[in-house]
C-alpha positions in Angstrom: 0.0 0.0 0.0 1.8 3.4 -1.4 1.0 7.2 -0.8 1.7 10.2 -2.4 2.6 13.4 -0.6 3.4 16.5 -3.1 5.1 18.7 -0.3 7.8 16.2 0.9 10.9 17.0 -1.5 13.0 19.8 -1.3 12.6 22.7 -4.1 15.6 23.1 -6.5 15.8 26.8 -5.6 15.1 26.7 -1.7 16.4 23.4 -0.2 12.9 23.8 1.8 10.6 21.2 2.0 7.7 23.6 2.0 5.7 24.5 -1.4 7.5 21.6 -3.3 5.5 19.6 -6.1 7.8 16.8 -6.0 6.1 13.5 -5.3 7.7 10.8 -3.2 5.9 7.9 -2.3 5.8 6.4 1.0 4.8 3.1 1.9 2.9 2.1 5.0 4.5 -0.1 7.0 3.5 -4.0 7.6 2.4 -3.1 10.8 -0.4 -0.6 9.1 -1.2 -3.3 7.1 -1.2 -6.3 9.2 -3.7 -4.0 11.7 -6.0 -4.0 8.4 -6.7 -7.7 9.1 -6.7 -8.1 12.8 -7.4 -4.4 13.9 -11.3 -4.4 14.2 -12.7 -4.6 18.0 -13.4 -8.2 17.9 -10.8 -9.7 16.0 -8.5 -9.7 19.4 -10.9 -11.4 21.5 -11.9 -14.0 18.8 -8.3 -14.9 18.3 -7.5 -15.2 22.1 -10.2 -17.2 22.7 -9.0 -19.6 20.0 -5.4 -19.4 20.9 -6.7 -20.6 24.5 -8.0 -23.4 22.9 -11.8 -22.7 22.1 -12.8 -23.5 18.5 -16.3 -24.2 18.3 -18.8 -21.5 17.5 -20.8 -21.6 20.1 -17.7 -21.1 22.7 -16.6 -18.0 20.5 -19.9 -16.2 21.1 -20.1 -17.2 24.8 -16.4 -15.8 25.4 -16.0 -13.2 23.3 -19.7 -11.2 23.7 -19.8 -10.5 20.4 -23.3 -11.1 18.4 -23.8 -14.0 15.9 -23.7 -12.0 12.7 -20.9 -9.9 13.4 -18.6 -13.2 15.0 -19.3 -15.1 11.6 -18.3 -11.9 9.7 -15.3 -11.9 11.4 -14.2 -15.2 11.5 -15.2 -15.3 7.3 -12.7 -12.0 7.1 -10.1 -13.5 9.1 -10.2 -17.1 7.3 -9.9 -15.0 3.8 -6.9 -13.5 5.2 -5.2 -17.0 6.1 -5.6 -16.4 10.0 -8.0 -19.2 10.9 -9.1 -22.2 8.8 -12.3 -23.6 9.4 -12.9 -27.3 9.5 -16.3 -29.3 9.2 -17.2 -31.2 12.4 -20.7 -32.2 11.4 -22.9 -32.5 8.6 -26.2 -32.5 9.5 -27.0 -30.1 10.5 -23.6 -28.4 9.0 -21.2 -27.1 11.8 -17.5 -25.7 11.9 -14.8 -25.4 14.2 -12.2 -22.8 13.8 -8.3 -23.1 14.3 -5.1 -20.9 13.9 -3.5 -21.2 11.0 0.2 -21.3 11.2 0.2 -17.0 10.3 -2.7 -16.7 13.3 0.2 -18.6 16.2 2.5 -15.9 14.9 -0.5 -13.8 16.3 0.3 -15.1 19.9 3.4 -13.3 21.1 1.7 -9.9 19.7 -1.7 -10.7 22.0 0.7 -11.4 25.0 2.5 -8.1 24.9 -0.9 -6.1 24.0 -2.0 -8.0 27.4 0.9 -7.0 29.5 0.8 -3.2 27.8 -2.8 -2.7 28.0 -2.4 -4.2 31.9 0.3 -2.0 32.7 -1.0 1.4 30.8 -5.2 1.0 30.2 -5.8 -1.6 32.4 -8.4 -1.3 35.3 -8.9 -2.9 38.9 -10.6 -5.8 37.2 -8.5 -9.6 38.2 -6.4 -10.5 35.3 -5.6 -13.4 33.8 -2.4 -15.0 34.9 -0.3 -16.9 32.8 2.0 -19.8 33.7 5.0 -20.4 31.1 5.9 -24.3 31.2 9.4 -23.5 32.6 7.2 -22.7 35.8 7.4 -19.4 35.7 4.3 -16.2 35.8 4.7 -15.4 32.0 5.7 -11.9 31.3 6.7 -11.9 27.5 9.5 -9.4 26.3 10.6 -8.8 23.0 14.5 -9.9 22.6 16.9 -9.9 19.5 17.2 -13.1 18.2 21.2 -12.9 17.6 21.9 -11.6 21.3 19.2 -12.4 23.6 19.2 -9.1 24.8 15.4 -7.3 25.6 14.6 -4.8 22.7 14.1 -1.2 23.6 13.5 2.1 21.6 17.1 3.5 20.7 18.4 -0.3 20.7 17.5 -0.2 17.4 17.6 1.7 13.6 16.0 1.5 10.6 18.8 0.4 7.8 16.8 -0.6 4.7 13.7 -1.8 3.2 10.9 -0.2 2.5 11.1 3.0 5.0 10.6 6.1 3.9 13.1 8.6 4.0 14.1 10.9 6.9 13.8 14.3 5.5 15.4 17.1 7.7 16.2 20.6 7.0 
């Protein structure tokens, strides 16, 4: 997904930014993208329900609040984009259970550390859910490097190529 902006290049005469018709395109990042598929209110509570283990229809609606039509909306949207497969269980009368696909268990980490944020900067006095890792241990997910080991945090890091757009300074 690309956009054009008609004011981000400098002018030949200024070295401004400002009043230029030069186009440069920027592209939005797969992290815009990616929210395309899962960003809608129920999408997070439908996929942590079925990451818990809870794949049957009737579960989803129970756990997740969320009324028929709009659940099998969802689910539909979020099998097209090759989050959850749905598998036939019965056939009369025809019923589905639902399943992460291999790209919706990537989806995992990404709930847990929306958890611990939204517990340590949103959250309210309601009881959490705890979560037991199977080393033993209360589970508090971190993001590491994968060549180091070492926790990830802003300024440990640059951008160095891809798709990024340019930083444009004065």
């Amino acid at each position: 997904m690309t956009a054009t902006s008609p004011t981000c290049a400098p002018s030949s005469n200024s070295g401004s930014t400002r009043g230029s018709t030069q186009p440069i395109t920027i592209v939005l990042s797969a992290g815009i993208n990616a929210l395309a598929v899962i960003g809608e209110r129920p999408s997070l509570p439908l996929l942590r329900e079925l990451a818990y283990g809870y794949h049957r229809f009737s579960e989803l609606v129970a756990l997740t609040g969320a009324p028929r039509t709009l659940l099998a909306g969802r689910l539909r949207k979020l099998e097209e984009s090759g989050v959850v497969v749905r598998t036939r269980y019965s056939d009369h009368p025809p019923r589905f259970d639902y399943h992460l696909t291999p790209a919706g268990e990537d989806l995992v980490p990404v709930m847990l550390m929306l958890k611990e944020w939204g517990e340590r900067h949103v959250g309210d006095d309601a009881p959490k859910a705890v979560f037991r890792h199977s080393c033993g241990a209360e589970l508090h997910p971190e993001t590491v490097c994968a060549a180091c080991r070492q926790t990830v945090a802003p300024g440990d890091f640059e951008v160095v190529g891809g798709t990024h757009p340019p930083v444009l300074r004065p």
